[in-house]
N, C-alpha and C positions, 0 to 999 in steps of 0.2 A: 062155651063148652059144646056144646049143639055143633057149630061151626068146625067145631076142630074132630068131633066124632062123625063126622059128614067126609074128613079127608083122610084120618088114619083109625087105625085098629088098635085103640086103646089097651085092648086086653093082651096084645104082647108087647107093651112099654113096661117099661122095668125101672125107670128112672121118670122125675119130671122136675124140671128146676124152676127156683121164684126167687128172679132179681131183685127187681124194685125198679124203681122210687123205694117206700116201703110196702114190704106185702103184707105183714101185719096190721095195716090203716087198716084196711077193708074189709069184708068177706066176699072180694071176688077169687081169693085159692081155696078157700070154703064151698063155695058152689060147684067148682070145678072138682076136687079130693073127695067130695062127701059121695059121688055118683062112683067112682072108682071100682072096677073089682078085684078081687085076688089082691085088696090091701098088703097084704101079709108077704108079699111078695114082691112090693113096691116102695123104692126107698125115694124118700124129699127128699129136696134140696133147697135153704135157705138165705139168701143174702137179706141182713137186717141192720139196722143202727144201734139197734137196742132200747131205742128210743119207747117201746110199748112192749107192756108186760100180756102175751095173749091169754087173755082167759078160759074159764074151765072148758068150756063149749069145743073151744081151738085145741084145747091138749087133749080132752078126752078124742079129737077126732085124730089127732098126730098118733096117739098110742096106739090106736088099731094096723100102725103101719111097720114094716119089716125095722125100718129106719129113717131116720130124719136128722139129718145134717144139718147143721147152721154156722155159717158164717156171720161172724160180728165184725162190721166195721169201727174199728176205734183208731183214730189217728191222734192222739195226747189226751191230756187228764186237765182237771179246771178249766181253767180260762180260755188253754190253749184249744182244749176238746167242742167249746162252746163258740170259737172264733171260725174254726175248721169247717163245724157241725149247725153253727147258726141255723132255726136258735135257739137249738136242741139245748140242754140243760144238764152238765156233767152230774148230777147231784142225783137227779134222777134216773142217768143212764146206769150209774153206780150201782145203785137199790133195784136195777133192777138184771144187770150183769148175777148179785146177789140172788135174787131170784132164780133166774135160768139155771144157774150153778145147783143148789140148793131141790127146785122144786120142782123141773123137769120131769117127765117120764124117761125111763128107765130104756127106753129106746133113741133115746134123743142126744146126740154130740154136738163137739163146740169146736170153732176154730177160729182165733183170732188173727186178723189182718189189717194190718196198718199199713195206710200208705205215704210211700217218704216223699216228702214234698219241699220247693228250698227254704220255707220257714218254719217248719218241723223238726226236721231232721236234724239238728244241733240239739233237741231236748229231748229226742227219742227212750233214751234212757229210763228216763220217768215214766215213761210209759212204760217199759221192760222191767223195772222196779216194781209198779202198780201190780201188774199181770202174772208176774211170780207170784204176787203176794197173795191177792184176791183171787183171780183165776186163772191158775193155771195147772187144776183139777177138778173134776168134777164131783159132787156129794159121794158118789161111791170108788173116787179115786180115780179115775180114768181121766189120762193126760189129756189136757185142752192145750195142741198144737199153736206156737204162736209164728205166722206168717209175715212177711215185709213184699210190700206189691210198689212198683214202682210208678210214681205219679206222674201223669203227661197232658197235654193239653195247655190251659191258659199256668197250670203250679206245675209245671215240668220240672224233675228233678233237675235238667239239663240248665236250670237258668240260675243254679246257683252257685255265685261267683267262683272264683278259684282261689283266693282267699279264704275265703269261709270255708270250702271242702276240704283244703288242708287242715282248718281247724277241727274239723270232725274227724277227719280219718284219724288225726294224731290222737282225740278223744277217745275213740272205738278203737281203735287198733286196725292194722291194714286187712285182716281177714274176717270183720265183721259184715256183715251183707250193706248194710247200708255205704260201707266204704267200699265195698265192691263196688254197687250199682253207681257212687260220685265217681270212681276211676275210670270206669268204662263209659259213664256218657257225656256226648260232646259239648258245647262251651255255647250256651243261647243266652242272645241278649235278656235283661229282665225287667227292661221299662214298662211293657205292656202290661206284665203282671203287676208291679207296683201303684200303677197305674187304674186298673183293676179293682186293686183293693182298698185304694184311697177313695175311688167312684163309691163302691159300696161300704166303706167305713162311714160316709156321710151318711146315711140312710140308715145304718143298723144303728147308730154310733158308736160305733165301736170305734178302737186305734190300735194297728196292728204293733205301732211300735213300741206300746206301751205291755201288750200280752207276750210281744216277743224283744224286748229290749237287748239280751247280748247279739242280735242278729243284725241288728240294725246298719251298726258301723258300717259293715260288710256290702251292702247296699245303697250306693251313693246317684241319687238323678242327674 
């Protein structure tokens, strides 16, 4: 904090955003928000797993502020959410998605974001199921938007077969966003990810083919 008020002039910022890792582990956006002026004037922004429910200390310091945003990353529910999320605990993210909903301050919003990934994305549903059901208002009614971000890197949407895509789109329908984003991206090999995830199924022990079995076929070494 010191460092960063050494280079800009805090008191005409109007916004300030907290990616992660997670920002809720710590109290370093605590030390940095608690020194803040013209709260009232200045809206967070939060990217979270949900994984940690903040306590009183963190919301009574949130409520003094104009607004606070939060983004929840949720990419499937059970098994799946805990394969993804390793080795976060679906059971817990649940009771505590509950929470946020529920026991939030009254300045505080939500938005969910899930990222399509090519062993996801075939079960997406269930998670648009879940999210209807549980959260997709907030205690005093206010819609909690739900988002589709598209996944890249080593789970690139792009690596999942063309067989398999066909079987989504014809699932979702051709103008669901997820069938969107399988249309329009190119065709990447997917050894390296399989590859990937076998490396660290030894180690967590987990087995991807076992969390995600109708996927499987689709993916042949």
């Amino acid at each position: 904090p010191i460092y960063i008020k050494s280079i800009v002039d805090l008191s005409t910022v109007r916004q300030f955003h907290f990616w992660g890792g997670e920002p809720f582990l710590t109290d370093t956006h605590l030390k940095f928000i608690e020194n803040l002026e013209n709260k009232k004037d200045i809206t967070l922004y939060y990217t979270t797993n949900a994984s940690i429910w903040p306590d009183e200390q963190v919301w009574n310091l949130l409520s003094q502020f104009k607004e606070v945003k939060v983004n929840v990353s949720i990419d499937g529910v059970g098994d799946r959410f805990h394969y993804i999320r390793w080795p976060l605990k679906w059971d817990k993210v649940k009771n505590n998605l509950e929470l946020f909903k529920n026991e939030s301050p009254g300045n505080v919003s939500y938005m969910i974001n899930a990222c399509i990934l090519p062993i996801n994305s075939f079960y997406m549903d269930t998670l648009e199921e879940f999210m209807y059901a549980n959260f997709s208002k907030t205690a005093n009614g206010d819609p909690i938007p739900f988002n589709y971000i598209r996944g890249e890197g080593m789970m690139d949407i792009a690596k999942t077969p063309v067989k398999l895509r066909d079987v989504i789109i014809n699932k979702f329908g051709p103008d669901h966003h997820i069938s969107k984003v399988l249309s329009l991206a190119p065709e990447l090999p997917y050894d390296e990810m399989i590859n990937h995830m076998e490396f660290w199924d030894q180690r967590r022990k987990l087995n991807w083919k076992e969390v995600f079995p109708d996927i499987v076929p689709y993916f042949t070494k």
